[in-house]
Structures are given as C-alpha cells and as structure tokens.
N, C-alpha and C positions, 0 to 999 in steps of 0.2 A: 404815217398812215398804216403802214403795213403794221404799228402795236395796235392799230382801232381794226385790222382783219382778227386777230389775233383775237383778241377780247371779244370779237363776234363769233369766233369760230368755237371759242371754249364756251359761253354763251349760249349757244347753240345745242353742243355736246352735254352741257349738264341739262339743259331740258327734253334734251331725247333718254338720258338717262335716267331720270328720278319719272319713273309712274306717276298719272294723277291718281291718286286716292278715293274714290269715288265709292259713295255708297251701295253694295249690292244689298243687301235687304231695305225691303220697303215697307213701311206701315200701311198696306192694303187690304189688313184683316184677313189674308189667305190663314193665317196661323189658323187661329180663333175657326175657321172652317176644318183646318186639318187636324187640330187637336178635336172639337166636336167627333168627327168622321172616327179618331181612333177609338174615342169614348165609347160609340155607337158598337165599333167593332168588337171591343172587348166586352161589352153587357150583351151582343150576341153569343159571344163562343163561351162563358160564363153560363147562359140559357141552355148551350147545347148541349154544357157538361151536368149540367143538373138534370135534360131531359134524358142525357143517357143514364145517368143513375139513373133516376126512377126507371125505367127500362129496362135494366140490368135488375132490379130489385123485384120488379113482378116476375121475370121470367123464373127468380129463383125461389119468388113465393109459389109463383104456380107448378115448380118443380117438386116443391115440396107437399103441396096439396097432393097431386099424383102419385107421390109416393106414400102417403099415407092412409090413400083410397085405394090400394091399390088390394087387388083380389088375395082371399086366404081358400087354397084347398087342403081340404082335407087336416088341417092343424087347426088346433082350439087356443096355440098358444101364439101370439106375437115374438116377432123377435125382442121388443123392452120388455116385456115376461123371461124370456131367455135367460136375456144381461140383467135383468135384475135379480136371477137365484145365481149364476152366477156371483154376481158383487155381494151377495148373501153367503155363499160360499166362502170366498173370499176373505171377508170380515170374520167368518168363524172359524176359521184359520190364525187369522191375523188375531185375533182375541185370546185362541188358545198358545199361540205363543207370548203374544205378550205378557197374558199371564204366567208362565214358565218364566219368562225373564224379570216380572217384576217379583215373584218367589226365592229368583236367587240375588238378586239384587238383597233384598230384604235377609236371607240369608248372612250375606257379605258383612250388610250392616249389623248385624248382633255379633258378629265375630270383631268385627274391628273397633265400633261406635261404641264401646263399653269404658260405663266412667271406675273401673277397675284401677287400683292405685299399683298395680304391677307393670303394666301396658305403657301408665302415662310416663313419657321420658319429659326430661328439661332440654328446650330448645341451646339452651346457650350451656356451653360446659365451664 
C-alpha cells in the first residue's frame, strides 16, 4: 500500500503542477465594439486636422489681404514697382555681361575652330 500513497501523491503533484488551460478571450463581440470605438476615434482627429488646416489657411489668406490693402502715403510707387526695376536692372546687367562673354567665347572659336591644314595635328603618331 504504501506504492498506491506513492502513486496518489505524485498523482496529486502533477495536477497541482500542469495549469488548466482555459480560455481567456471570448467571442462577445467586445472586439467588433472596440475596433468601431477606434475607427470613430481616428475619422475624429483626421476632422480636426483638416479643420485646423483650413484655419491655418484663412488666417494666412486674411493675412495677406491686409497686407495688400494696406495704406500708401505719400508714394505713387508699390514695393512690386520697386522689385520689379530692380529685377529690370538686374537683367540689364546680366545681359550686358553675357553678351561680353558670348563675344569672347566667339572670339576663342575663330582662333581655334578653324578648318586650317597647319592647326590640324593627327591624333595617333
């Protein structure tokens, strides 16, 4: 008898040892609630970013209204009056150089671009 305590006691021991395995999720549709709930969540905060754009985008249109309405004393000229003889400036600068350098470019070419049979050497000796 004392092998049938034996066999009860290990018996015993491996069922205090092995966990039941028991299902913790359940099919109660909580999901299906909480997936909804996030959906909801994110087509909110999507709304709020688009309603701050737009928000952000008047104040900078009506920034710019403002600044375009805004008072002239004593001047008959704008500041894009300004910047644009400036940038007219600019270009006729820029014009009279390039033409200086398309004169010596051109130059370069008649000194060197000539089909002269003195000039022309043979690549291979």
């Amino acid at each position: 008898m004392a092998s049938g305590k034996a066999t009860d006691d290990i018996k015993a021991e491996n069922e205090q040892e092995t966990p039941v395995n028991a299902n913790t999720f359940s099919n109660d549709g909580s999901f299906l609630q909480v997936y909804k709930q996030k959906l909801q969540e994110m087509e909110l905060e999507k709304k709020r970013k688009e309603e701050k754009a737009k928000k952000k985008n008047e104040i900078q249109l009506k920034r710019l209204n403002n600044q375009l309405q805004g008072k002239r004393k004593g001047t008959s000229q704008t500041k894009d009056d300004l910047k644009k003889q400036k940038q007219n400036q600019d270009d006729s600068e820029k014009s009279a150089a390039w033409k200086a350098y398309m004169a010596e470019v051109n130059k370069y070419k008649s000194q060197v671009c000539t089909d002269d049979s003195e000039t022309i050497r043979p690549l291979v000796k």
